[in-house]
N, C-alpha and C positions, 0 to 999 in steps of 0.2 A: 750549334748556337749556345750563347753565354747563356747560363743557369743565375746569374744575375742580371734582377732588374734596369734598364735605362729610363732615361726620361722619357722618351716615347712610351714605354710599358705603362708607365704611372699616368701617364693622360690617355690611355685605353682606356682601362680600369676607369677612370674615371667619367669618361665618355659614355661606356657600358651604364657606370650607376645614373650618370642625367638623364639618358636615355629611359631608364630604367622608371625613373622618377616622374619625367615629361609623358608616360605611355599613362602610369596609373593616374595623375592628374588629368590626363583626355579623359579618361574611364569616366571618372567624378564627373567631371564637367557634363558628362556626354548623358549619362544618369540621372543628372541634379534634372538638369535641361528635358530628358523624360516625363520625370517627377512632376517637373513643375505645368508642365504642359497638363498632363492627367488631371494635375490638384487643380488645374485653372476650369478643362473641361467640367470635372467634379462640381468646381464651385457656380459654375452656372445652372447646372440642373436646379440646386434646391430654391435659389432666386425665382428662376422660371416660375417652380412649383408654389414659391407664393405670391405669387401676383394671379396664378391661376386661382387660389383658392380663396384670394380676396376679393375676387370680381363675383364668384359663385355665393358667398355668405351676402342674405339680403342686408 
């Protein structure tokens, strides 16, 4: 095999890097999309917790 590159070589390589690029953007996405879920759960509890403590205060 040729030790020099062709056009086909140069669009692996680069196939390789979108690949590369498109794997850790799921990552994020996949993460953020955790996150937000959690911060959403989070954010109900303390709501909850004052509407309980405004019914108890005469």
């Amino acid at each position: 095999m040729s030790r020099t590159k062709v056009g086909v070589d140069y669009f692996a390589d680069e196939a390789k890097e979108y690949l590369a690029s498109a794997t850790e953007l799921v990552e994020k996405m996949e993460h953020n999309t955790y996150s937000s879920a959690q911060m959403g759960k989070t954010m109900v509890l303390p709501a909850s917790v004052s509407r309980l403590t405004s019914r108890s205060t005469p």
